[in-house]
C-alpha positions in Angstrom: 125.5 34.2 74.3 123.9 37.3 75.3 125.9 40.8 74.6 124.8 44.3 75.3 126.6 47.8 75.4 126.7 50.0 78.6 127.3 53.9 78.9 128.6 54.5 82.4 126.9 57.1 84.2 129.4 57.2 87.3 131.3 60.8 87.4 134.0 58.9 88.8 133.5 56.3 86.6 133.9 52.7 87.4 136.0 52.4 90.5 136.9 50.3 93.3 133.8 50.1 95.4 131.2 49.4 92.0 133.9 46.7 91.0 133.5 44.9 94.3 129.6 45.0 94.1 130.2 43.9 90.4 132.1 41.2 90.9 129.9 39.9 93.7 126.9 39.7 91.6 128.3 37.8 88.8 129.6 35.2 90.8 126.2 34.6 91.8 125.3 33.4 88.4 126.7 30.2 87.0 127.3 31.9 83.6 130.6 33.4 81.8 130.7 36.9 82.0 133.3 38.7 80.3 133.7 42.5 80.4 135.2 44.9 77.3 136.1 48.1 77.2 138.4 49.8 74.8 139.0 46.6 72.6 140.4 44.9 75.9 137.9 41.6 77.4 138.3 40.6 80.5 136.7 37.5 83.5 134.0 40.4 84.9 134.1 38.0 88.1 137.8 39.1 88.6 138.3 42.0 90.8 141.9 42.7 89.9 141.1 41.8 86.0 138.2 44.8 86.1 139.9 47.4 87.7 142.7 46.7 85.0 140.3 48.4 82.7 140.2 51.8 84.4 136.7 52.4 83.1 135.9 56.2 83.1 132.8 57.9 82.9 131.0 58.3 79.9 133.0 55.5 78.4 131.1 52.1 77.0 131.2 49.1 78.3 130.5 45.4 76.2 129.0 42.9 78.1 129.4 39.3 77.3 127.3 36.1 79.2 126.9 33.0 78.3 125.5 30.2 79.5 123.3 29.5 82.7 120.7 32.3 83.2 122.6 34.4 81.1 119.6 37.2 80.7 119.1 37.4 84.6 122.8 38.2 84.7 122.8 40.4 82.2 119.8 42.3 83.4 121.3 42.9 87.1 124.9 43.5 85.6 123.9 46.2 83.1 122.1 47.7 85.8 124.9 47.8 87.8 126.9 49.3 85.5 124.6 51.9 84.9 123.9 53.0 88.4 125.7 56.1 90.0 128.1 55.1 92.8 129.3 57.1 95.4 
């Protein structure tokens, strides 16, 4: 298992449209990925379970993968998560 904490850089945080592309990219990998922030984990290939989080900027975000090219995921992910959305 692979873990790795994220600052997110988003003004608007980590909203709707980010979530979807999130989501869509960890289903591509055959790994778990799980998704904390503020001591609460959730399935970070569930749409409704990620928004659930209301991540904000500036806040950190825990990634968790494991299994099945777990570094690939966590690479694109994190990167995700780090990118600024409109």
């Amino acid at each position: 298992m692979l873990s790795q904490t994220f600052i997110i850089v988003n003004p608007t945080g980590f909203h709707v449209r980010p979530t979807k592309s999130f989501v869509q990219t960890a289903s591509t990998f055959p790994c778990k990925v799980n998704v904390i922030n503020k001591g609460k984990k959730v399935n970070g290939k569930s749409s409704l379970s990620m928004l659930t989080l209301g991540i904000a900027a500036n806040e950190e975000v825990t990634l968790e993968i494991d299994g099945e090219q777990e570094l690939q995921a966590l690479n694109a992910l994190g990167k995700l998560l780090t990118d600024i959305h409109e």
